[in-house]
N, C-alpha and C positions, 0 to 999 in steps of 0.2 A: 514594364508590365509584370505583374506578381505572376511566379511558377504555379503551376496547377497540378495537383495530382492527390496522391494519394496521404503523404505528408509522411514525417518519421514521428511526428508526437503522438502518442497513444492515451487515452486512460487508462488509470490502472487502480485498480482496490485492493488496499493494503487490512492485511488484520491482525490482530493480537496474537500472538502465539503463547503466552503466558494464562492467556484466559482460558485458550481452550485446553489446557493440562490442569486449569484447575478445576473444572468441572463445574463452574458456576450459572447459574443461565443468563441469557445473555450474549452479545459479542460486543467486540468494536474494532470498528471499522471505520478507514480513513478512503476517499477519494483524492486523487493525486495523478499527475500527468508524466510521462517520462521519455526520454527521446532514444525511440528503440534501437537509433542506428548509435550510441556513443557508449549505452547501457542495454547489452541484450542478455544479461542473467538479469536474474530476480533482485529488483529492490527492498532495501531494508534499514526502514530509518524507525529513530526510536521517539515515541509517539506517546501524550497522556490520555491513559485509560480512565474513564471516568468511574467506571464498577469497582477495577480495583483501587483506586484513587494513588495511582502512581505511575510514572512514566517508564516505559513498554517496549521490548522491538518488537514492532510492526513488519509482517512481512507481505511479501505481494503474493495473491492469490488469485489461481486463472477464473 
């Protein structure tokens, strides 16, 4: 029988940090899942921005 509870995978919403220092309008932002008990600082993978048309680190935001 499958465990029940409350789980360790989370969502999480990753965003551009590059965007918002450029002052453009606009964001981007990624949906992404992470396992809080293996990873409990802040995710940070790098991601294509479509505004600035270039690939990005993305970081996780609460």
């Amino acid at each position: 029988m499958a465990k029940k509870g409350k789980g360790n995978r989370v969502q999480v919403i990753l965003e551009c940090t590059e965007h918002k220092e450029s002052g453009m309008p606009g964001t981007s932002r990624y949906i992404s899942t992470k396992n809080r008990k293996n990873t409990p600082e802040r995710l940070e993978v790098k991601k294509y921005n479509p505004v600035l048309k270039k690939v990005t680190v993305h970081r996780e935001i609460k």
